[in-house]
C-alpha positions in Angstrom: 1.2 -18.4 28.8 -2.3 -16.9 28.4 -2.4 -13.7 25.5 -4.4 -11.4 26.3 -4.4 -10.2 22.4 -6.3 -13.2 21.3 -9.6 -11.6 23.2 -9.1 -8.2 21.4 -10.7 -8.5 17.7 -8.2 -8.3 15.2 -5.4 -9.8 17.4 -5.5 -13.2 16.5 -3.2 -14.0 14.7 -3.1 -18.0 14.8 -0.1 -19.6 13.6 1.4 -16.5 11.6 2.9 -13.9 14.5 4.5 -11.7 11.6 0.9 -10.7 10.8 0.4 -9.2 14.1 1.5 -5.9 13.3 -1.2 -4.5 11.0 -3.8 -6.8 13.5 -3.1 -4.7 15.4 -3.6 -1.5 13.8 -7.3 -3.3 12.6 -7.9 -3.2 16.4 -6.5 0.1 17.3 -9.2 1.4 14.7 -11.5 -0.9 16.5 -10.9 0.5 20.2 -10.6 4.5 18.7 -14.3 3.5 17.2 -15.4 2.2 20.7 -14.2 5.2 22.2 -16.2 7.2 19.8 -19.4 5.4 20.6 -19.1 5.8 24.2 -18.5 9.5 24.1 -21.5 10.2 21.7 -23.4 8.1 24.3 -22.1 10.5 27.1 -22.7 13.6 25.1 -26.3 12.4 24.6 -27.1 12.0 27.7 -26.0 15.5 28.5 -28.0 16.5 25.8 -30.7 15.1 27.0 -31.0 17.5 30.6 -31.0 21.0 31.0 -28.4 22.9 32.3 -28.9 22.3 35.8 -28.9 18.9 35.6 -25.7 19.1 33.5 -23.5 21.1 35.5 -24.4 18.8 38.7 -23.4 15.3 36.4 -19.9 17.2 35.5 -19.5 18.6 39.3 -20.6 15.2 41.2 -17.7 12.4 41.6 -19.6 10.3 39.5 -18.9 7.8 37.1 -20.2 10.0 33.7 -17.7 12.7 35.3 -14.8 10.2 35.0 -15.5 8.9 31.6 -16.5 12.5 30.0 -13.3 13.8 31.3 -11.0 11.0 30.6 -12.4 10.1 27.4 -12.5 13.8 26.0 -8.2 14.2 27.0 -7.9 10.9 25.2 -9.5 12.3 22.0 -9.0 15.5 21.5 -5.2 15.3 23.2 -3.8 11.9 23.0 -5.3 11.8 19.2 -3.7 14.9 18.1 -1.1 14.6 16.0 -0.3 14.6 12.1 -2.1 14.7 9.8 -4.6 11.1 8.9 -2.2 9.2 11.4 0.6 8.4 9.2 3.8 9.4 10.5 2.9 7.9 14.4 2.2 4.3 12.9 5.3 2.2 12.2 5.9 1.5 8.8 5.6 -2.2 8.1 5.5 -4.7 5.0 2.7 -6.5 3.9 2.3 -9.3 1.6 -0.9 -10.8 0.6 0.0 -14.6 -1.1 -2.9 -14.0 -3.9 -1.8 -17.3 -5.9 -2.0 -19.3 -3.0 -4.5 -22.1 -3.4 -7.1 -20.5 -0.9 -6.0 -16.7 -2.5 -4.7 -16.0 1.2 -7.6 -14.4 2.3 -6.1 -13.7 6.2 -3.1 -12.2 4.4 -5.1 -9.9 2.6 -7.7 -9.0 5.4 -4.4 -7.5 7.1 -2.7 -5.4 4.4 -6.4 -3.9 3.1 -6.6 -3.1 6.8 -3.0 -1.2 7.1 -3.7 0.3 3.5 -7.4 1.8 4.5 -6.0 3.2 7.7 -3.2 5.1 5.7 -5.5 6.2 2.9 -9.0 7.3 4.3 -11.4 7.2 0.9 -9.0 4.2 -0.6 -10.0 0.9 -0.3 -8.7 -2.5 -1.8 -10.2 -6.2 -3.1 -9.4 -9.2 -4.9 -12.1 -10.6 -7.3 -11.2 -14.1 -7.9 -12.0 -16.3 -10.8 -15.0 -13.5 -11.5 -17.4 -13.2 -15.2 -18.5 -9.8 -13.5 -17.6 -6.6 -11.4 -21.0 -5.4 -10.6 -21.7 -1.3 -11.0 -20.5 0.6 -8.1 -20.7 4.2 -7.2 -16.9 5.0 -7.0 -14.2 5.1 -9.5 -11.9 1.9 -9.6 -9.1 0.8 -11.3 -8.8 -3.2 -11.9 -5.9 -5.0 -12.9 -6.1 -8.3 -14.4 -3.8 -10.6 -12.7 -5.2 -14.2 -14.1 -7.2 -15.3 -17.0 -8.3 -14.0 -20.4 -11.1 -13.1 -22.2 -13.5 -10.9 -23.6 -15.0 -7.8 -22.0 -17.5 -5.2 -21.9 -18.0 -2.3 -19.6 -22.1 -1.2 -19.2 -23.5 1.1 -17.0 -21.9 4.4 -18.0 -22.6 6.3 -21.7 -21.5 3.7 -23.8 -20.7 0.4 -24.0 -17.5 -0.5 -24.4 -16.1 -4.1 -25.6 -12.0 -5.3 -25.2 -10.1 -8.5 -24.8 -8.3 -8.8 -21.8 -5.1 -10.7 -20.3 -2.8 -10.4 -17.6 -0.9 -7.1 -17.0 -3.9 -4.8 -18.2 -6.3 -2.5 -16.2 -9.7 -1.9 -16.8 -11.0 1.8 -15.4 -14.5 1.9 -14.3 -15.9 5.0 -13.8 -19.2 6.1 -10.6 -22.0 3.7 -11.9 -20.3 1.2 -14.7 -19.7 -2.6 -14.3 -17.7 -5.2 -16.5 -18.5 -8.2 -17.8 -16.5 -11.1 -19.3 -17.1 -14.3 -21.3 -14.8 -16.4 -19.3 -12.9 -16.0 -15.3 -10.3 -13.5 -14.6 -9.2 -12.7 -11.2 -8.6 -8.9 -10.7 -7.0 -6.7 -8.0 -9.1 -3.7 -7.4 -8.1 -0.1 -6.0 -11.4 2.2 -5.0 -10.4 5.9 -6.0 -12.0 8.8 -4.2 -10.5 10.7 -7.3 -12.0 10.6 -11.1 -10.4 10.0 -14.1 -9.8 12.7 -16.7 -12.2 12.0 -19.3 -9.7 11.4 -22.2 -8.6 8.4 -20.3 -9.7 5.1 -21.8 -11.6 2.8 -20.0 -9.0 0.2 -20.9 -5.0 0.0 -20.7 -3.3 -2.7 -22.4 0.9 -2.1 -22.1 1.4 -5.2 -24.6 -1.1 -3.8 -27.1 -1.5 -0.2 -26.7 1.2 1.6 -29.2 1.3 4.5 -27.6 2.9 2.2 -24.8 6.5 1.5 -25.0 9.7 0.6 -22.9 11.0 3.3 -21.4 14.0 2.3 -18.8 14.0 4.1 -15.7 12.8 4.1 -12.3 13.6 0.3 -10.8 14.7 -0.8 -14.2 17.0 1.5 -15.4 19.1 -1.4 -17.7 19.4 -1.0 -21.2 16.6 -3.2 -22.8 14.4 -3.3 -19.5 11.0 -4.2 -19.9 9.2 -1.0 -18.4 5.9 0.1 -19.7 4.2 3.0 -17.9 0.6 2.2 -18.1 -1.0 5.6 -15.8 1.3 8.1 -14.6 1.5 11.6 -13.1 3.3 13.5 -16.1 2.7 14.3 -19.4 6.3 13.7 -21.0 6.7 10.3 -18.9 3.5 8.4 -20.9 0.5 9.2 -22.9 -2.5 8.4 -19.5 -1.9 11.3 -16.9 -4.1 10.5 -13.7 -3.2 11.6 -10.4 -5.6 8.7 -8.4 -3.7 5.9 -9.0 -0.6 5.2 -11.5 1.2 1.8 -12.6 3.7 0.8 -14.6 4.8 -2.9 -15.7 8.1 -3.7 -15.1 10.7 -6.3 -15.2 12.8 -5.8 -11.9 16.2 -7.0 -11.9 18.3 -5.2 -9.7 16.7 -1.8 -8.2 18.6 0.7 -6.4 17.3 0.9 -2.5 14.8 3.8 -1.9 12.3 4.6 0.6 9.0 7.8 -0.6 8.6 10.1 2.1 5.4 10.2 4.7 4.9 14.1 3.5 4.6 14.3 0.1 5.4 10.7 -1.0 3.3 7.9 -2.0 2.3 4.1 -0.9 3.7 1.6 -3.4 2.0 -1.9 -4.3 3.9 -4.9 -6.1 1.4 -7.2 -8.1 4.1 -9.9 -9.0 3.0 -12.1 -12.5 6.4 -14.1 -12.8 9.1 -14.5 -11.3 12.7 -15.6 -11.7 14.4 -17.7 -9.0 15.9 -15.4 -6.5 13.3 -12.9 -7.2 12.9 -10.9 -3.7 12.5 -7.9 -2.4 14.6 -6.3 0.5 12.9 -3.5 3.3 13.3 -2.2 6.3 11.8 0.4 8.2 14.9 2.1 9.7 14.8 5.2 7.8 16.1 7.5 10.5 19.4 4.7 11.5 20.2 4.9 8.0 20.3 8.1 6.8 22.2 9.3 9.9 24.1 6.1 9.8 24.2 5.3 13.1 24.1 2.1 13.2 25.8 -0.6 15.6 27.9 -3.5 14.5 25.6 -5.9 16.2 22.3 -4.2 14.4 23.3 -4.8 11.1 21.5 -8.4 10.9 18.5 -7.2 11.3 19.1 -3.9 9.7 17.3 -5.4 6.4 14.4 -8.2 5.7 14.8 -10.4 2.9 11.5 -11.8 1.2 11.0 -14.3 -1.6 8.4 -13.5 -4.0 6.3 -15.9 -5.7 3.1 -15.0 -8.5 0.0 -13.9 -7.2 2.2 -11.7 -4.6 0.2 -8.4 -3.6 3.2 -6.6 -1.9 2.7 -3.6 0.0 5.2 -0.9 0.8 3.7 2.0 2.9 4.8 5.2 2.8 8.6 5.6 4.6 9.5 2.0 4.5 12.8 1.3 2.4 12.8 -1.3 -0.1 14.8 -2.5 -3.4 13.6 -5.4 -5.6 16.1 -8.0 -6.7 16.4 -11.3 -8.3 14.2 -11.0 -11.6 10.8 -10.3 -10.5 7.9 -8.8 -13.2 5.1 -6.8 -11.4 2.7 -4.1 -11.5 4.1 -1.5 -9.8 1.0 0.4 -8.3 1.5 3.4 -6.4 -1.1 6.1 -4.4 -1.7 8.6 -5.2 0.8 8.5 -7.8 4.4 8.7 -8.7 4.6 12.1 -7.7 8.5 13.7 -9.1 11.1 13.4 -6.1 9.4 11.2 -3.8 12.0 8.0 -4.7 14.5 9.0 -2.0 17.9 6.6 -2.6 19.5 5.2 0.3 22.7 2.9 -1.1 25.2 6.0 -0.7 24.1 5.6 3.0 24.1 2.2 3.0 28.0 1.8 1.2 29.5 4.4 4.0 28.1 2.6 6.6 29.6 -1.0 5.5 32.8 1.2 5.2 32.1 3.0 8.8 32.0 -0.8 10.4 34.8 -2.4 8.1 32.2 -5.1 7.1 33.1 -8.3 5.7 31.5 -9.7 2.0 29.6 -12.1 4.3 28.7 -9.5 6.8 27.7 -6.8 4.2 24.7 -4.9 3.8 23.2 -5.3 0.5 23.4 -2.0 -1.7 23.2 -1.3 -5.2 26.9 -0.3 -6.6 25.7 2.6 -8.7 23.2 4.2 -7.1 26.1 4.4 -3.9 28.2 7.1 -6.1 26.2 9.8 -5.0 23.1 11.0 -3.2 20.2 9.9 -5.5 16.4 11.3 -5.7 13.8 10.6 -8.4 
């Protein structure tokens, strides 16, 4: 059967239909800046006569009339609503497969494009198997995810030399560039928002002692491998930024949490190992869950299960539940920030509504046993 979709850009979707959602919003942001151009070519013309001639286009049943009218209800009425878009576009996971041999590059096209259209003035790229990230106007924060070797920021005040490996993050500040005497692939998040100057230009979890474990969050296990790299208060770690904070962490067995669409934050997963088993579990059903209302027959689709491999750039938009399982070590990157009691817990939901529908073990929703004692925000 002939899809229309595949003569829209951005709807092509080729072999890989779970990709079609965030095509989709790429070509809703296509058609909206269509629309755009066509009305600025209507109000141009109008401009262009005087007010005579004006009046008589808008009176006469004519074919400006039509589009003027129509197009103006469509933008200034159909468009209105909250806030940058957010809370009218379905919340849905994206996974770029980075350590794939061709880095994925279809995959990642798709998530940049959901991740721009939730965060105007954010943008996202991968730099792969790179000796340089030329100067660029805006801030950016990039973290090494292959390679290592030695490196030196120019452009800015000083010059400012560091090794470099996996798991660190180099900030460059409005007019610096890095360069390095061997490849390393980096991940790298444009910030419309500058770093506090007291903020070194380089983080380093493994070397910086200033850095240490500190068990919480998604690893909350004695022992856990947890080091908080930027974050958004003073007493959790030494670099405060509110643009962009990360922490490196060993998940094992998170508890199931979703961050709100007011107030929250979008949350990335850069994975760099990975046990076998390590996944992660989402779902978008926020509103089923919470009031539990949720039929027998729904609960197989009520959660998605995803293995995660290295190279994984995971993306969890704002108001999407997920829980990371298995044994899986990432970067957990979040924007703006981990902003204090936007981690909304979900299992206590979850447990009551496997009890509601006298669920078997086989049958079960996933929940983790701890975090199901009680209502649980972070």
């Amino acid at each position: 059967m002939w899809d229309r979709r595949n003569d829209i850009p951005g709807l092509h979707t080729g072999k890989e239909p779970h990709k079609a959602p965030d095509a989709e919003a790429t070509a809703v942001h296509f058609l909206e800046r269509w629309l755009w151009y066509l009305v600025s070519i209507g109000l141009h013309a109008l401009s262009g006569t005087n007010w005579e001639e004006r009046t008589m286009m808008l009176s006469a049943p004519s074919p400006w009339r039509l589009a003027i009218i129509f197009l103006s209800l469509f933008l200034f009425m159909g468009c209105a609503g909250p806030p940058l878009g957010i809370e009218n576009r379905e919340v849905r996971l994206s996974i770029a497969r980075l350590g794939s041999t061709d880095g994925d590059p279809e995959g990642f096209a798709s998530l940049r494009s959901a991740f721009r259209l939730r965060n105007p003035g954010h943008d996202v790229s991968f730099q792969r198997n790179t000796r340089a990230l030329v100067s660029y106007s805006k801030t950016r924060a990039a973290f090494v995810q292959t390679g290592e070797a030695r490196a030196e920021i120019s452009g800015g005040a000083l010059h400012r030399s560091s090794n470099l490996t996996v798991g660190d993050i180099v900030i460059l500040r409005p007019g610096e560039g890095l360069l390095t005497d061997a490849p390393l692939s980096f991940v790298v998040f444009e910030v419309p928002d500058n770093p506090p100057r007291e903020l070194p230009s380089y983080v380093r979890p493994d070397w910086d002692l200033s850095i240490t474990d500190t068990p919480g969050g998604c690893a909350e296990e004695e022992g856990a491998y947890r080091r908080i790299l930027l974050t958004w208060k003073p007493e959790v770690g030494p670099y405060i930024w509110h643009g962009i904070n990360a922490h490196r962490v060993r998940i094992s067995d998170s508890f199931t949490h979703y961050h709100p669409l007011v107030g929250g934050f979008d949350e990335f997963y850069l994975v760099q190992m990975v046990q076998p088993g390590g996944s992660i579990l989402t779902s978008p059903h926020v509103e089923a869950i919470e009031s539990r209302n949720v039929a027998r027959d729904a609960v197989p689709g009520l959660m998605r299960l995803d293995q995660l491999a290295v190279g994984d750039l995971v993306y969890l938009p704002r108001g999407l539940i997920h829980r990371g399982i298995g044994g899986v070590l990432a970067q957990v990157i979040t924007v703006p920030g981990f902003r204090p009691g936007a981690e909304i817990g979900v299992d206590h939901h979850l447990r009551a509504i496997n009890e509601q529908l006298q669920l078997s073990a086989i049958e079960s929703i996933p929940y983790h046993q701890s975090a199901s004692l009680e209502a649980v925000v972070k």
